[in-house]
N, C-alpha and C positions, 0 to 999 in steps of 0.2 A: 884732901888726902895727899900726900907726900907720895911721891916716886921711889923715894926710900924706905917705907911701911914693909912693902912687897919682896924688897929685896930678900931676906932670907928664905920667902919658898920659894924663888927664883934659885936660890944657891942650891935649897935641898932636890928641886927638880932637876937640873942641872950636876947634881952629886948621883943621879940615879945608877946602877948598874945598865937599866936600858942607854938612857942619856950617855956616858961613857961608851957605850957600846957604838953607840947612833954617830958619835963624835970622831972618833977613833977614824972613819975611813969616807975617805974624799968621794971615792964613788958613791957611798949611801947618802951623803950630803946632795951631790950631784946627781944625781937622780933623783931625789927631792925637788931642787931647783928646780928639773925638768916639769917635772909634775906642776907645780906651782907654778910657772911661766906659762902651762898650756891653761893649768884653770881660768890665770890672771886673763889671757888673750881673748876665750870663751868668755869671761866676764865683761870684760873692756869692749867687746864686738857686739855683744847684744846691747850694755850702755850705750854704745855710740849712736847702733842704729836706734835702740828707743828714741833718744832725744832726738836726733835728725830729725825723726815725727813729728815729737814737739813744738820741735823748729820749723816744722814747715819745709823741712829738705827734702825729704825722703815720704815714698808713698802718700802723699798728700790726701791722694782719692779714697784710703782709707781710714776707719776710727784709730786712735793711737789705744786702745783698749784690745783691739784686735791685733795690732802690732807687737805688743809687750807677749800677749798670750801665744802669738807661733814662738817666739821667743824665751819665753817662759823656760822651760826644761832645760837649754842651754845655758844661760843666767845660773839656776840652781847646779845644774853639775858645775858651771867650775867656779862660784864660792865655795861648792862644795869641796871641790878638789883646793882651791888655794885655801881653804881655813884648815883643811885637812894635815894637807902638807907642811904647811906654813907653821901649823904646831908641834909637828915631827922636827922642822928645821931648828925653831926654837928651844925645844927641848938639846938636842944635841950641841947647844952653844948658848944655855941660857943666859949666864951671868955675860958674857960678852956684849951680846945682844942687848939686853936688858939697859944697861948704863950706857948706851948710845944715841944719842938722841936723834938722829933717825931715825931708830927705832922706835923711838916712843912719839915722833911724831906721827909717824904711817901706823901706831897704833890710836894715837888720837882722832888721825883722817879717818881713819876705818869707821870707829866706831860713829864720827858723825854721818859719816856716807851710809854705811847700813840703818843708821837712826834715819834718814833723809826718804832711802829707798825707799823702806817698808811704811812710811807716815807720808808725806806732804807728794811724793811722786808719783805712789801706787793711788792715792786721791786724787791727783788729776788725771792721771792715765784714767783711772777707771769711770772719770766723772759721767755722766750723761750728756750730749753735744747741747750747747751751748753754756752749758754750768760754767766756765772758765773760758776766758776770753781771748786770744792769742798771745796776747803781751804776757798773762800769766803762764798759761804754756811755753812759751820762748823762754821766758827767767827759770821755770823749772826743770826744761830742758837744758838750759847752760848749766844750769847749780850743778845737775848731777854729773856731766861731763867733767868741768873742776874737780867737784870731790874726788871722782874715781880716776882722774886722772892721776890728781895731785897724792892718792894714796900710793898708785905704781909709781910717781919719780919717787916719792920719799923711800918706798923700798927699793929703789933702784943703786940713790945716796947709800943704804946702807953699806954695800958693796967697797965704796968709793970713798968713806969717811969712819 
């Protein structure tokens, strides 16, 4: 599927009377922003520290199934908060946004990072001890640090390009 398929509900969304509304003032933008940098941080800090586990950095002495689970609720508020916002910001600049490839690549990161999370890293987190071997915990602790990294510079690019 073409990136150009999308484009006219991108325009009609983007034509909304809310979208206009949403667009119109820097502070609504900007408080979005804010919103969305605090989820991204939330996100990004329990990633980190998950995979440290992984890796063998951080709390060694405990299961990485136990680490994911204090951490749990934090992870979900702020994808919660950055998918939230993140479609409010979008809305208010759709077609801009849309045809930038930044943008479509931090939406391509995303979706394999969340495809990533919820499949091959919630299975090793969760595995039972010894099901997986350090070396496979270390590679799935880097992948997820990459992905969710590489998803915040690409929206960071967007800014910038």
């Amino acid at each position: 599927m073409s990136w150009d398929t999308l484009l006219p509900y991108v325009a009609s969304l983007g034509n909304t009377t809310f979208a206009l509304w949403l667009g119109q003032a820097t502070w609504r933008i900007a408080g979005l922003l804010t919103i969305h940098l605090f989820g991204l941080t939330l996100l990004l800090g329990t990633v980190l520290l998950s995979s440290l586990r992984l890796l063998g950095l951080f709390q060694g002495h405990r299961p990485p199934r136990e680490v994911r689970n204090e951490l749990s609720r934090a992870f979900v508020l702020g994808l919660g908060l950055m998918l939230a916002s993140g479609l409010l910001i979008f809305t208010g600049g759709a077609e801009a946004y849309y045809v930038g490839y930044w943008f479509r690549l931090k939406m391509v990161l995303l979706a394999i990072a969340l495809t990533f999370q919820f499949t091959v890293l919630r299975v090793v987190t969760f595995a039972e001890d010894g099901r997986f071997g350090p070396a496979v915990r270390k590679l799935v602790g880097g992948v997820a640090l990459v992905l969710w990294f590489s998803v915040a510079c690409a929206g960071r690019a967007i800014a910038f390009f």
